[in-house]
C-alpha positions as CSV (number, residue, x, y, z in Angstrom):
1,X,-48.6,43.4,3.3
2,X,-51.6,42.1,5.5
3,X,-50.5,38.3,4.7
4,X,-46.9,38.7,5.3
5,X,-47.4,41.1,8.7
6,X,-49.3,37.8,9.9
7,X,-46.6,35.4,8.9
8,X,-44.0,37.3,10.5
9,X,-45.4,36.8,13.7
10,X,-46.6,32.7,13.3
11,X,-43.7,32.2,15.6
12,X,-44.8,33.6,18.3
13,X,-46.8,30.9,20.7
14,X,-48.7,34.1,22.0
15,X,-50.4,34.8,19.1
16,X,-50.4,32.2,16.3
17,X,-53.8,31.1,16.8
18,X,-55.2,34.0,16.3
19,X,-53.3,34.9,13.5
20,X,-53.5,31.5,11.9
21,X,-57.1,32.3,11.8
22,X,-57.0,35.2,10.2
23,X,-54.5,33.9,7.6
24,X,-56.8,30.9,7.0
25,X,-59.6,33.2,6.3
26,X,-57.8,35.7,4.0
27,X,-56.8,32.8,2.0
28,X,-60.2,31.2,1.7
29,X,-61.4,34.4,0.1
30,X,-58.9,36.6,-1.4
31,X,-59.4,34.0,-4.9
32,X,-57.0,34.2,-7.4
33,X,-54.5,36.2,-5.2
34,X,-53.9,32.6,-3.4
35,X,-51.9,31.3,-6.1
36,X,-49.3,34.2,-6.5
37,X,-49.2,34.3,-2.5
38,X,-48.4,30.5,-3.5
39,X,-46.2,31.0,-5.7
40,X,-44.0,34.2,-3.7
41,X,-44.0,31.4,-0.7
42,X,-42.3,28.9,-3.1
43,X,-39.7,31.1,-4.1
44,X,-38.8,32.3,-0.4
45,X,-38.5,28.3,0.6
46,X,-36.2,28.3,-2.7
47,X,-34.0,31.9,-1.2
48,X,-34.3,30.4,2.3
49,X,-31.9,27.5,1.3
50,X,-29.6,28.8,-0.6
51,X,-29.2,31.9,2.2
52,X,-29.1,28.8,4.8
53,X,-26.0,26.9,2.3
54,X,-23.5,29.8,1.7
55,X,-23.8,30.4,5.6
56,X,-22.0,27.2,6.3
57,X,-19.3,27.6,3.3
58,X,-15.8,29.5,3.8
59,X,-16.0,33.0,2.7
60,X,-13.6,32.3,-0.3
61,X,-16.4,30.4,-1.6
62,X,-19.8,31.6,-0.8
63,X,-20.2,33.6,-4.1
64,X,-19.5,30.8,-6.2
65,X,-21.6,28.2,-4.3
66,X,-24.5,30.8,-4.3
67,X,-24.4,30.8,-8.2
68,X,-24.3,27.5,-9.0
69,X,-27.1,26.6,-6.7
70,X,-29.9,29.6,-7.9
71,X,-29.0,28.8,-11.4
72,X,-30.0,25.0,-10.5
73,X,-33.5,26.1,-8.8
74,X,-36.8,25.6,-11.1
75,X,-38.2,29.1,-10.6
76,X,-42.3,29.5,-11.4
77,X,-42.5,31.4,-15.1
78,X,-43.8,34.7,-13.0
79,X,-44.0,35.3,-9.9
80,X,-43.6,38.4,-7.2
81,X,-41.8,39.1,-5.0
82,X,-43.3,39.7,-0.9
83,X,-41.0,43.4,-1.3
84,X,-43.4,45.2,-4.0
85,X,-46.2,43.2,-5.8
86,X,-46.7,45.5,-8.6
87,X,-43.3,44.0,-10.6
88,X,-43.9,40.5,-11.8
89,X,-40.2,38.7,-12.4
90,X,-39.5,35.8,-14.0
91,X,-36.1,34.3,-12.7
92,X,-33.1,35.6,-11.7
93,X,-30.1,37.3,-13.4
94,X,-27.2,34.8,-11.7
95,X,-24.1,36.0,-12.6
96,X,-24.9,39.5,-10.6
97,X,-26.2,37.9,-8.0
98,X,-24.1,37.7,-4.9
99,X,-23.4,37.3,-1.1
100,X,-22.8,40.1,1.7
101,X,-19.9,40.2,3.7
102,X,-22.3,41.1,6.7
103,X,-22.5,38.3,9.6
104,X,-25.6,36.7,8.5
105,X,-24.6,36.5,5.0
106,X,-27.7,38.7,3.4
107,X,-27.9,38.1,-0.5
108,X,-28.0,40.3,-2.9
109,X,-30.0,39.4,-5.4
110,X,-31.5,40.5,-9.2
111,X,-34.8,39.2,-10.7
112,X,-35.6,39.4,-13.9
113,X,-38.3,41.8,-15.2
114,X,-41.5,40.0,-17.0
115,X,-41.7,43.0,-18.5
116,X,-38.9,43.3,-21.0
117,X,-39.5,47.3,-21.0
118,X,-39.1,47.2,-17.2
119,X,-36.0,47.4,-14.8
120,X,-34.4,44.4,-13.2
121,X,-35.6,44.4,-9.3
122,X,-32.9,44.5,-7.3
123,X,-33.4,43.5,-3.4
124,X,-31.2,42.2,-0.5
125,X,-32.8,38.6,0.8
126,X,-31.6,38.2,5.1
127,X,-32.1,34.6,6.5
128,X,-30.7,35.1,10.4
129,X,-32.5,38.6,11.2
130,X,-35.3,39.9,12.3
131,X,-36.9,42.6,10.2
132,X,-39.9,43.7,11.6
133,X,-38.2,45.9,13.8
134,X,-36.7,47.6,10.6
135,X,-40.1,47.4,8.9
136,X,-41.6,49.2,11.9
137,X,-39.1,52.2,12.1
138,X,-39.7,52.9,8.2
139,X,-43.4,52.5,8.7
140,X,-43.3,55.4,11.3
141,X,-41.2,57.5,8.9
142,X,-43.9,57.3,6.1
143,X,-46.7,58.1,8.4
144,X,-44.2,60.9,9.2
145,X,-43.3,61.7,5.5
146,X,-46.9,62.0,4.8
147,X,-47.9,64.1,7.7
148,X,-45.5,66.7,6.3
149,X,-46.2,66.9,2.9
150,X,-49.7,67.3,4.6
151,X,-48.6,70.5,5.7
152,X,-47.0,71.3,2.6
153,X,-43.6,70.2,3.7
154,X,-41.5,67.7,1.3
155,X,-38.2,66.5,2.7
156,X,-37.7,64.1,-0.3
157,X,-36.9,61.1,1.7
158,X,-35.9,57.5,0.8
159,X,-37.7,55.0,3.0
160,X,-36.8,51.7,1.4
161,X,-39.1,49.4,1.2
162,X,-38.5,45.9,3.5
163,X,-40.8,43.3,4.7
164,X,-40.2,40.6,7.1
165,X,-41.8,37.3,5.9
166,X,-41.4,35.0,8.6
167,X,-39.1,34.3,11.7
168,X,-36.0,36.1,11.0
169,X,-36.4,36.5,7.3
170,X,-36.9,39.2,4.8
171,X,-36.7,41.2,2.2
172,X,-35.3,45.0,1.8
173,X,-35.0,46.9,-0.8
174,X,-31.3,47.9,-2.4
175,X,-31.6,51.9,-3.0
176,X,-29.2,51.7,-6.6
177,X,-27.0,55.0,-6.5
178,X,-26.2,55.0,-3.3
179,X,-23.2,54.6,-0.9
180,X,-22.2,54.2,2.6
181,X,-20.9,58.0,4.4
182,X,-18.6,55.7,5.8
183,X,-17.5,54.7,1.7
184,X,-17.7,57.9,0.9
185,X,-15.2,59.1,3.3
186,X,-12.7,56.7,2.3
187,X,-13.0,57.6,-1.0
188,X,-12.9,61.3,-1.3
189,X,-10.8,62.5,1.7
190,X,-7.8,60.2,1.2
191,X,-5.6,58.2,3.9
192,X,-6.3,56.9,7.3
193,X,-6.8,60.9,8.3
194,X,-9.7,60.9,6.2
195,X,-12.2,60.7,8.9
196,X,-11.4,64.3,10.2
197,X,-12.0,65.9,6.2
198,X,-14.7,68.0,5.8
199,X,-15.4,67.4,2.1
200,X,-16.0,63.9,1.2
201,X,-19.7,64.4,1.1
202,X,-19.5,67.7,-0.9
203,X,-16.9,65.9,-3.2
204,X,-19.0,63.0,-4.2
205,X,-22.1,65.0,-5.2
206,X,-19.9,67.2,-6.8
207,X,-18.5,64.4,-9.0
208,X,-22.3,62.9,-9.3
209,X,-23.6,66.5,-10.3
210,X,-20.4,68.4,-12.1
211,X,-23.2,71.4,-13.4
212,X,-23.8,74.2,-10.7
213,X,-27.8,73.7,-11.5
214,X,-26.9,69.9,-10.7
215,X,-25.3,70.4,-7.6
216,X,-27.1,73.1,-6.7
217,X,-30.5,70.6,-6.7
218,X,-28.2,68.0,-5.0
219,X,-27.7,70.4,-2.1
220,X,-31.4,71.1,-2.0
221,X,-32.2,67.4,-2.2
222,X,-29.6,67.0,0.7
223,X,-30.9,69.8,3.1
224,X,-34.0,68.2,3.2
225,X,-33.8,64.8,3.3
226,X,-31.2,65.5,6.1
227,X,-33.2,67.7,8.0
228,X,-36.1,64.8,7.6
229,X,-33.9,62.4,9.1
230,X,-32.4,64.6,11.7
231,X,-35.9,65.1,13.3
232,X,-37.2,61.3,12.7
233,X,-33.9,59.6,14.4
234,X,-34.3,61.8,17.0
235,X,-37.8,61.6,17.9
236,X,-37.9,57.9,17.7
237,X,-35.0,57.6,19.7
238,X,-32.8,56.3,16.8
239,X,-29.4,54.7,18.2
240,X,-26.3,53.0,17.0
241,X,-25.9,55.4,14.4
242,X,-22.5,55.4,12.9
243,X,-21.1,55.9,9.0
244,X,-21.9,52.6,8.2
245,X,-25.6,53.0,8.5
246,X,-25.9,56.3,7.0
247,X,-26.3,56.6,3.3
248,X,-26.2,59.3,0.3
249,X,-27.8,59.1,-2.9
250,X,-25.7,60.6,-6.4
251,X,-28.7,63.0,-6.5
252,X,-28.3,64.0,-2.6
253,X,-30.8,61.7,-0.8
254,X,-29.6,61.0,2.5
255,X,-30.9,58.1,4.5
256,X,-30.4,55.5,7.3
257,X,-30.6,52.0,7.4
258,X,-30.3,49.3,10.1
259,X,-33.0,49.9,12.9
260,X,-31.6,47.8,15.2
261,X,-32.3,49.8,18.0
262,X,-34.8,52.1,18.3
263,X,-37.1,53.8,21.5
264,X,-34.2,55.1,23.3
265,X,-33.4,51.7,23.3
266,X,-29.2,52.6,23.4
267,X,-26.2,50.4,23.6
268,X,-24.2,50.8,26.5
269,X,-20.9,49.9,28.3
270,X,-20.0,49.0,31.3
271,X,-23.3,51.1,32.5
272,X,-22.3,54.1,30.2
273,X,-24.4,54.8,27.7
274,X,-22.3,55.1,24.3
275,X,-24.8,57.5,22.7
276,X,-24.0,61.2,23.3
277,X,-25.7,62.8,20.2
278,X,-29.2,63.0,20.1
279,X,-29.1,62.8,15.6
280,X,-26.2,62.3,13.4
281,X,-24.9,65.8,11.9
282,X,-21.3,66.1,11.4
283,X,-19.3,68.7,10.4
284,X,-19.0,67.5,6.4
285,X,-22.7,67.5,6.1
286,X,-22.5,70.9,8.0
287,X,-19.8,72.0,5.2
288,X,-22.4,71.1,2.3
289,X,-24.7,73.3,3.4
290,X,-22.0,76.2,3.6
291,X,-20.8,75.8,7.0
292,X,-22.3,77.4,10.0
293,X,-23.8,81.0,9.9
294,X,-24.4,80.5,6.1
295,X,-27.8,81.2,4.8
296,X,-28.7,77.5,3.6
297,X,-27.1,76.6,7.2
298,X,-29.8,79.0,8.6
299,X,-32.3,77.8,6.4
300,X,-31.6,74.1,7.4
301,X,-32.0,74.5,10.9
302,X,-35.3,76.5,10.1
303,X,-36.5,73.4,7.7
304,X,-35.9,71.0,11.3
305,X,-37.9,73.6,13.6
306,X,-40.7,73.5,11.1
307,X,-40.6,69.1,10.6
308,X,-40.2,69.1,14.4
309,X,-43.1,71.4,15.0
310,X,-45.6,69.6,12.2
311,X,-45.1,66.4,14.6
């Protein structure tokens, strides 16, 4: 984390001396560490071209163009990846890897385990943002996460993992089992009036958790990771929260993506500020906790009061 914090920042004419120093001294004595910091560099140069190619093809094309040019690269025989050290891979699985239909054209990508016990490591590579924005945001909301469970409080977040690695490049981490609210909607409310149902949320962790002890854990898991959220957007001064940036877990984790503006740092139009709600609740996460005046309602807003007060 220290080596790739520094490179994020070599950009920047303000401080790349110092940090250049820094870097050159880590390297000279963090000994056999160089070589897989070499080796994660070599890849990203490798990720950094193909992101840079599929950019300039025709949307019809990009998936296919993305596959033939990964399965061409010459990948070291393990490596790591900048996103979590601890999983060594060994190439990458092609034919599931593919492009986003986002502006920048993120890619989302699946390495091979070394370890032929372990999972495949799935993560979303972005050439054309900047990340340490995003990286920033989710490192408040650990040292948030930990000051509660400090206090005996666990909201059972999801803070993804993502690292910016240089200027405007990055990786984040894909949370598997997990959709967009804004998916979700579509999905389980039906037609264009779907927006104004109340039970797409409830409906989907229904489907994901058909027992009532299943669900029932669902709604716990979703109470809290909600109310963790509620209380962290709003005291960092979350904004441009809409259904797209909100996500839900099978087993009920809620949590938000994109930190693109953050600090009370709001858009606005035409001088009027766009943001009226100070956190994201709407009324079909309201209806999975049993609706207003309902005890796990009551016991919600009680779980909030307490994460708010703890900070």
């Amino acid at each position: 984390r220290f080596f790739w914090s520094l490179m994020s920042e070599m950009h920047l004419a303000e401080v790349s001396e110092r940090f250049g120093l820094l870097l050159e001294e880590y390297l000279r004595c963090c000994g056999p560490h160089r070589g897989e910091l070499l080796k994660m560099a070599e890849v990203e140069s490798l990720l950094v071209r193909a992101a840079k190619l599929v950019q300039t093809e025709p949307k019809s094309h990009r998936i296919q163009v993305l596959r033939q040019e990964l399965a061409s690269m010459a990948f070291p025989d393990r490596f790591q990846v900048a996103l979590d050290p601890r999983i060594e891979c060994s190439g990458l699985v092609v034919e599931k890897c593919r492009c986003m239909d986002s502006k920048k054209v993120p890619l989302w990508l699946v390495f091979t385990n070394a370890d032929p016990l372990g999972r495949n490591h799935t993560v979303m590579y972005k050439s054309g943002d900047d990340l340490r924005q995003d990286a920033l945001t989710l490192q408040i909301i650990r040292i948030m996460e930990h000051q509660w469970e400090r206090e005996g409080l666990d909201l059972r977040l999801s803070p993804y993992g993502c690292v910016a690695t240089g200027d405007e490049k990055g990786f984040i981490e894909i949370v598997l089992n997990s959709d967009t609210t804004a998916n979700i909607t579509k999905r389980y409310s039906g037609g264009a009036t779907g927006a104004f149902s109340k039970e797409p949320m409830a409906r989907f962790l229904k489907e994901h958790n058909p027992t009532d002890s299943e669900y029932g854990e669902a709604v716990e898991t979703f109470l809290r990771s909600l109310a963790g959220y509620c209380v962290a957007t709003y005291v960092i001064g979350i904004g441009d929260r809409h259904n797209d940036n909100v996500m839900l877990s099978r087993k009920g984790h809620l949590f938000h993506i994109d930190f693109g503006h953050f600090l009370g740092n709001f858009k606005s139009k035409l001088g009027v500020k766009r943001e009226r709600a100070p956190f994201v609740f709407t009324p079909d996460f309201a209806y999975v906790l049993g609706d207003k005046g309902s005890e796990t309602f009551e016991r919600f807003v009680r779980v909030c009061c307490q994460a708010y007060n703890i900070l």
